[in-house]
MARPATI-910254 format. One line per 5 residues: number of its first residue (from 0); their letters; for each residue x, y, z of N, C-alpha, C. Coordinates in steps of 0.02 Angstrom, whole numbers. Layout:
NUM> a> X/Y/Z/X/Y/Z/X/Y/Z ~ ...;
This chain:
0> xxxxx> 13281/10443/11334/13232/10398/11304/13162/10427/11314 ~ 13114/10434/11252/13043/10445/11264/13025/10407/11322 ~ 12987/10448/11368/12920/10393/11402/12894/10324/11369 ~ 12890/10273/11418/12869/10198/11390/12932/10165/11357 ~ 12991/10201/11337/13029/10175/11314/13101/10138/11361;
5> xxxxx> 13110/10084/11349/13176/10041/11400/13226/10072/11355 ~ 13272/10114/11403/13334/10137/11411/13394/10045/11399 ~ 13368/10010/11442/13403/9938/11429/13413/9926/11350 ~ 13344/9921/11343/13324/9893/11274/13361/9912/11220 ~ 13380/9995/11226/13421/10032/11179/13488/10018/11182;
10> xxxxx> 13500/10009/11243/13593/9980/11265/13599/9939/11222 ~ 13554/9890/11216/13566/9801/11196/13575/9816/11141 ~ 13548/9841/11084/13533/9847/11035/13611/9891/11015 ~ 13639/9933/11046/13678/9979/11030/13762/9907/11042 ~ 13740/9897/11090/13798/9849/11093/13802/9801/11039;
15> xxxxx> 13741/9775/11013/13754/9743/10986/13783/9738/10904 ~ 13762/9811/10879/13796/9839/10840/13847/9867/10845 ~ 13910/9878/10914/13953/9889/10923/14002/9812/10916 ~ 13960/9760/10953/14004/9696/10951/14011/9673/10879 ~ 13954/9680/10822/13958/9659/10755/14014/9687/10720;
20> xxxxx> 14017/9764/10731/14051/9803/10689/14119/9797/10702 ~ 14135/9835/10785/14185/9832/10808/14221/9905/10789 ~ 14204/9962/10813/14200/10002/10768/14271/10018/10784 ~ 14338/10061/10747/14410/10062/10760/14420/10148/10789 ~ 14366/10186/10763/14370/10250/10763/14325/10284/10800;
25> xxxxx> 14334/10362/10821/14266/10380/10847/14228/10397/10799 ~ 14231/10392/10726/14187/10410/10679/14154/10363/10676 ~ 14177/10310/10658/14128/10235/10642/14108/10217/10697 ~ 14104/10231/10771/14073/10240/10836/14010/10297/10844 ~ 14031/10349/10807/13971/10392/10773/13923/10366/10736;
30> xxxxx> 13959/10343/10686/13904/10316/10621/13870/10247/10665 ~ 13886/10220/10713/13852/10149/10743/13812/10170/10773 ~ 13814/10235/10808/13774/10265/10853/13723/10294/10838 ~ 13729/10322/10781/13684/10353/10724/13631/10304/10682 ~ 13665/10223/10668/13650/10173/10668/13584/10146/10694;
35> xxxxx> 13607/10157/10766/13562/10109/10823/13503/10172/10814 ~ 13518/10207/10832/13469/10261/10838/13394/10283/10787 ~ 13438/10275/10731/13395/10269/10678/13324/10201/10664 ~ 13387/10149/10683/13350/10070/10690/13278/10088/10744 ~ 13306/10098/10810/13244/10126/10864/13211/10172/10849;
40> xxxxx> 13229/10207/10789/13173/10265/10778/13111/10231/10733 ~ 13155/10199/10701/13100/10156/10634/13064/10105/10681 ~ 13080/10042/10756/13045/10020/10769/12983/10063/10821 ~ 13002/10122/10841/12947/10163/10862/12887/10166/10823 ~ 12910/10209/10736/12849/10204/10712/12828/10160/10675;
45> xxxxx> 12853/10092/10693/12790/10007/10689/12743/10004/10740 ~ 12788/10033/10801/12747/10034/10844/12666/10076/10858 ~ 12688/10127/10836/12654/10193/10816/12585/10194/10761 ~ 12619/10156/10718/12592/10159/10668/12546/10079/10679 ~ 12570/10010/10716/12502/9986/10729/12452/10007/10770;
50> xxxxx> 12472/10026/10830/12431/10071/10864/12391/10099/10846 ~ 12383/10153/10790/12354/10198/10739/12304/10144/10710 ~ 12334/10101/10671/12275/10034/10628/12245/9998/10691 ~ 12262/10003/10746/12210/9943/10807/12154/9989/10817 ~ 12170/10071/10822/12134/10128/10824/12092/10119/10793;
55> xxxxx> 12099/10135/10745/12054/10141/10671/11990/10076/10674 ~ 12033/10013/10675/11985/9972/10674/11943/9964/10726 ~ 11947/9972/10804/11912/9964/10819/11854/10021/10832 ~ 11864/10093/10788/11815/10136/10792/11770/10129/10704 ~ 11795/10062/10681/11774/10060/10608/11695/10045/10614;
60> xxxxx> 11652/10045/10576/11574/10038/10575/11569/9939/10563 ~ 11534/9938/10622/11516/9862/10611/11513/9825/10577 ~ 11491/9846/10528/11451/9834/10452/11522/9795/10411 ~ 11583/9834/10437/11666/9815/10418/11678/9761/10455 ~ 11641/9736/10495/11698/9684/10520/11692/9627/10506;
65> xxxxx> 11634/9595/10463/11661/9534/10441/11671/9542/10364 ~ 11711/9599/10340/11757/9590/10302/11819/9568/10285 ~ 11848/9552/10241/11899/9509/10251/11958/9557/10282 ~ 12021/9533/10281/12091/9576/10313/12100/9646/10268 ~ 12111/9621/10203/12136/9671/10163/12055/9726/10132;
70> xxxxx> 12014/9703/10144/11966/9732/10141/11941/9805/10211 ~ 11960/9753/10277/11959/9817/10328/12025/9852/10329 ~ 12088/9818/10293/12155/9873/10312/12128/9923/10259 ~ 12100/9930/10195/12082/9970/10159/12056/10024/10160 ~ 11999/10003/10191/11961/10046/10245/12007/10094/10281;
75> xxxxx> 12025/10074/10316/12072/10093/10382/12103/10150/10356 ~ 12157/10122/10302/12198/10177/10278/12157/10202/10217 ~ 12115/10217/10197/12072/10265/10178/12032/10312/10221 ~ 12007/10299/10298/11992/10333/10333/12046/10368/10359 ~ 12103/10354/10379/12166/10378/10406/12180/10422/10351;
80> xxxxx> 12189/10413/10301/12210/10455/10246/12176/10523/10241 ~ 12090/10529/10238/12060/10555/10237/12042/10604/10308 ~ 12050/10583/10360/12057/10622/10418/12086/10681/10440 ~ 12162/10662/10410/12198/10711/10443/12275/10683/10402 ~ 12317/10720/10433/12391/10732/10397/12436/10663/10435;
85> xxxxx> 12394/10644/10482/12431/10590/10526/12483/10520/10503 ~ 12453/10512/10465/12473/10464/10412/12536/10475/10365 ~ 12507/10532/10336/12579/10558/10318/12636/10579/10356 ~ 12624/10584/10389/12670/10638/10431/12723/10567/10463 ~ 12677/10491/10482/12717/10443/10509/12750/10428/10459;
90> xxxxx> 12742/10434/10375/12770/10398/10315/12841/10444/10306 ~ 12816/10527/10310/12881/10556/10312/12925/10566/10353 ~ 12901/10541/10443/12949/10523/10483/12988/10464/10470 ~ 12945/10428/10443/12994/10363/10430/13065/10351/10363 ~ 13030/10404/10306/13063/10409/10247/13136/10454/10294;
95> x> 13144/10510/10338/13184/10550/10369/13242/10508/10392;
């Protein structure tokens, strides 16, 4: 497990797609496993990726903040966009 990450947390989650499925084979014990794994990869980069927008906003110019929601996420991911490859790079980890 990455650093910061509960080893528990991943059990639970793995079991619990083992108790749903019930898998009969070691393939479909593969594919569950492959499953869970995938699931925890995608809630990493929510995680990741708000992190990134709490970033953003709170290095945004003052002048932004009593704009409305969709007005500073705009912002946000227009500065993010414009920065660097970062952004993408979480969209094509996530598309993977």
């Amino acid at each position: 497990m990455p650093f910061g990450e509960n080893k528990e947390h991943f059990q639970l989650l793995l079991a619990d797609y083992m108790d749903q499925f019930q898998p009969q084979t070691g393939v479909e014990t593969e594919l569950l496993e492959s499953m869970a794994v995938s699931r925890w990869r995608l809630r990493r980069l929510v995680t990741i990726e708000t992190q990134r927008f709490d970033q953003e906003l709170s290095a945004l110019d003052p002048d932004f903040i009593n704009n409305t929601d969709a007005e500073r996420l705009a912002m946000i991911f227009k500065n993010m966009t414009e920065k660097g490859h970062g952004l993408s790079l979480l969209l094509r980890y996530e598309a993977t």
